[in-house]
C-alpha positions, 0 to 999 in steps of 0.5 A: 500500500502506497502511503502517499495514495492512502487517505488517513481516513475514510471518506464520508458516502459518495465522496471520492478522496482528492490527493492531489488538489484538494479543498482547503482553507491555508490561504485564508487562514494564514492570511488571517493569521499573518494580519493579526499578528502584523497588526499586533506588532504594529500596536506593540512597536507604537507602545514602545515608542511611547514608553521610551520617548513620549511619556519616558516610563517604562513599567513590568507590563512592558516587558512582559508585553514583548515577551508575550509579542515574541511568543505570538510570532512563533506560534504563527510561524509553526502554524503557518508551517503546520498548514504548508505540510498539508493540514488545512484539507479535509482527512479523507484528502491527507495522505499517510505519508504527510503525517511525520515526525516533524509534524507532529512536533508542531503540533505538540508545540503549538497546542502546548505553547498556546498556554504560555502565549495566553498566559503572558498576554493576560499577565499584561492587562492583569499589570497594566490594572495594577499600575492603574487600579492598585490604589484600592484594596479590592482591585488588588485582591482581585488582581492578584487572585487573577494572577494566581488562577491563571498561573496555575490554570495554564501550567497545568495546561502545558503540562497536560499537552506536553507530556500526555499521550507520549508515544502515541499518535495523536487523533487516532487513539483514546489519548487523542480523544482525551487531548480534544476533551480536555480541550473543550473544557479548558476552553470554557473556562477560558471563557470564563476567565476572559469575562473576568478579566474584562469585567473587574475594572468596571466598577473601579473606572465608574469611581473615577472623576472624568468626563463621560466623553472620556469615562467612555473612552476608557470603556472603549478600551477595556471593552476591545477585550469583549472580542477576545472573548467572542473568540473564545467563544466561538473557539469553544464551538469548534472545539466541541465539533472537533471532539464529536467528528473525525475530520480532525485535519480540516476541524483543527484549522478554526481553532488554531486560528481563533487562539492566534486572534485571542491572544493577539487582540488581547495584546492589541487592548493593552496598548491602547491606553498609551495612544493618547500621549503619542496623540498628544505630543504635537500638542505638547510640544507646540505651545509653552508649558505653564505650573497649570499643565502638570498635575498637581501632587498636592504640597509636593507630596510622593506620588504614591497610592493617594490619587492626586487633587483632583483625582479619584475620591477612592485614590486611583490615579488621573486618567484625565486623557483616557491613559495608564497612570504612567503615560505621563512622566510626571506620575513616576517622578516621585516628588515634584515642585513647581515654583513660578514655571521652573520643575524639579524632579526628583525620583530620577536617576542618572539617564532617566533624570537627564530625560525627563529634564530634557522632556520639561525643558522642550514643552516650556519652549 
């Protein structure tokens, strides 16, 4: 028996297997992977940008940011190679001898390394509400439980895909049935876990002092994460639809394609908060800056926990351009002192403190 003209598996009645044009779904899919993940790239290129030369602050969010970036890019490499070895037809169209060592590699990797990538995309958003909500209490419990979850969830996660079903071939034994199951049931409580996520800053961002114009801007931005869990969602249906059939070669596709847009939207959404300072800086530049243009400490105390005057009654931090408290440099100076135009920071260290009297001395211009 010739593997190369022998189907993986049978087709459905009156279907007759096609081995060498076959329907299939790899340029669409790869075009839909390939966008996001550029367009991903794109938002986390401009985040950096801002962070080292528009707001001057960088934060643990930011480097978990790029690592969760780099660990984007590779799961799309090894899916778009996934496809390029023929997954992407249906099963009755795949033939023996495409199934090999190398590509089953892939496969393990990719299903395992989703959990790493996920993970880290989450740990930036439960960071950036920590820069902005840690001021109160509960935000804090709720952050940290979160934190904790989605530690452990995910660990066991990778933990399951790497190492069960060793020496097995995945999708043609008990084991691979075992794998889609606990797929299936991973995913709704990922769907669980993303409502969480979305859901917590709510009531915080309704105890913040903004305009409703921009109260709705923050919400728009909390609110992007609403489509990572639509993915989720419909992750889940065809997740459940791989579990019930056999077409595991064609079914696996939707899947693969949805955890690409998860985790990649839910990074696009944590680098929305620092497009209003890059926004921002013609016109901060192009005009002089006076004492009334940087947010007031309140008797030149340590910006720490307190919200500034004017903040938050229950102590967040201004977000009066719709930001993360560090989008602008001031909130990270630690003690500043206006005195009839002239700042002085203080807080700064060697490089950082020649910028940001470097970034002072140009909005005064």
């Amino acid at each position: 028996m010739d593997p190369s003209k022998t189907p993986i598996g049978p087709p459905p009645p009156g279907v007759i297997p096609n081995l060498v044009n076959p329907e299939s779904t790899v340029d669409v899919a790869s075009a839909v992977i390939i966008f996001f993940t550029i367009l991903m790239l794109l938002f986390v290129l401009v985040r950096m940008y801002t962070k080292l030369f528009v707001s001057l602050s960088r934060g643990w969010d930011d480097y978990v940011c790029i690592l969760a970036c780099c660990c984007s890019i590779a799961y799309m490499g090894i899916t778009i190679d996934i496809f390029a070895r023929g997954y992407g037809v249906h099963t009755w169209d795949f033939p023996v001898s495409k199934i090999t060592p190398t590509l089953l590699r892939e496969l393990k990797a990719v299903t395992a390394g989703y959990g790493p990538t996920i993970f880290l995309t989450k740990l930036c958003l439960f960071i950036l509400y920590y820069r902005i909500f840690s001021p109160n209490a509960i935000m804090r419990y709720l952050i940290y439980f979160g934190v904790a979850f989605n530690a452990t969830f995910y660990v066991v996660y990778t933990l399951f895909y790497t190492f069960h079903c060793l020496g097995a071939t995945s999708g043609t034994t008990k084991c691979g049935r075992d794998l889609k199951l606990f797929g299936v049931i991973t995913t709704a409580i990922n769907i669980a876990d993303d409502f969480y996520i979305l859901l917590i800053p709510l009531s915080a961002i309704s105890t913040l002092q903004l305009p409703p114009a921009k109260k709705l801007g923050l919400l728009a931005i909390f609110f992007t994460g609403f489509l990572a869990c639509l993915c989720s969602i419909v992750s889940l249906h065809y997740r459940i639809i791989l579990l019930r059939e056999t077409d595991d070669v064609w079914n696996v596709v939707p899947v693969l394609i949805l955890g690409t847009v998860e985790f990649n939207i839910g990074l696009i959404c944590s680098c929305l908060p620092t497009l209003p300072a890059l926004f921002r800086r013609s016109s901060i530049f192009s005009r002089k800056t006076t004492p009334s243009d940087v947010p007031d400490s309140g008797n030149s105390e340590p910006v720490k926990g307190a919200a500034p005057s004017g903040g938050s009654k229950r102590g967040f931090g201004r977000l009066g351009d719709v930001e993360s408290r560090d989008s602008v440099a001031a909130f990270e100076s630690g003690r500043r002192e206006v005195s009839g135009g002239k700042y002085e920071m203080n807080g700064y260290q060697g490089e950082d403190a020649g910028r940001a009297k470097e970034w002072f001395k140009q909005a005064r211009m």
